[in-house]
C-alpha positions in Angstrom: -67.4 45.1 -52.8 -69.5 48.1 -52.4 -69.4 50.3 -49.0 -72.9 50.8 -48.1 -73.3 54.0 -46.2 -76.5 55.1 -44.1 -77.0 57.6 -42.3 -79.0 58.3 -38.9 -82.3 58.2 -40.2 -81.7 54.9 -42.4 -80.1 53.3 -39.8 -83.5 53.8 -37.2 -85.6 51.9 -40.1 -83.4 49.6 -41.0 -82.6 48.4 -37.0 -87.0 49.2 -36.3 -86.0 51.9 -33.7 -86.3 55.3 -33.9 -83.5 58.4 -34.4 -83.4 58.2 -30.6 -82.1 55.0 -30.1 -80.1 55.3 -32.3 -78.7 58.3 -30.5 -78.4 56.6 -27.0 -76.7 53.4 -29.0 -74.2 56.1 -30.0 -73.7 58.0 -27.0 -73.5 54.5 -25.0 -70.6 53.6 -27.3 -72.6 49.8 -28.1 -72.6 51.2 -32.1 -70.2 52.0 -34.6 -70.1 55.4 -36.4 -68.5 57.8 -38.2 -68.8 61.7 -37.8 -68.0 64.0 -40.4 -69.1 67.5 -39.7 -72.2 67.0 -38.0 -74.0 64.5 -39.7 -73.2 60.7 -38.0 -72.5 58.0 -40.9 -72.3 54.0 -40.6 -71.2 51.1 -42.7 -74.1 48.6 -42.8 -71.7 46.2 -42.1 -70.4 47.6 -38.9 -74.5 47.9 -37.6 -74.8 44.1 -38.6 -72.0 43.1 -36.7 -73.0 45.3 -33.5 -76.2 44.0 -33.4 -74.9 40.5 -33.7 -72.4 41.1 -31.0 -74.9 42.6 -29.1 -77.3 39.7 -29.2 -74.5 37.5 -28.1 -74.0 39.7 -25.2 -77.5 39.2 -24.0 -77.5 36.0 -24.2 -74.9 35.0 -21.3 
């Protein structure tokens, strides 16, 4: 199975927000990431299962 990578830009299309939601999602610790250097990197399937644990959240 193939790690998918995106990075910050990719991620605000693929979630329909933009770069500075993504940001505040990131600074309010509610998505996954990884730094290297300055650039923040995620694992597609580590944004699916934040948004899916998110949704649950809202819910209750």
């Amino acid at each position: 199975m193939e790690d998918r990578w995106i990075a910050v830009q990719a991620n605000s299309v693929y979630l329909g927000v933009t770069k500075d939601t993504v940001y505040k999602l990131l600074s309010e610790k509610n998505l996954s990431a990884y730094k290297v250097g300055w650039l923040w990197n995620f694992k597609k399937e580590d944004v699916d299962v934040c948004v899916k644990n998110q949704a649950n959240t809202n819910k209750r």
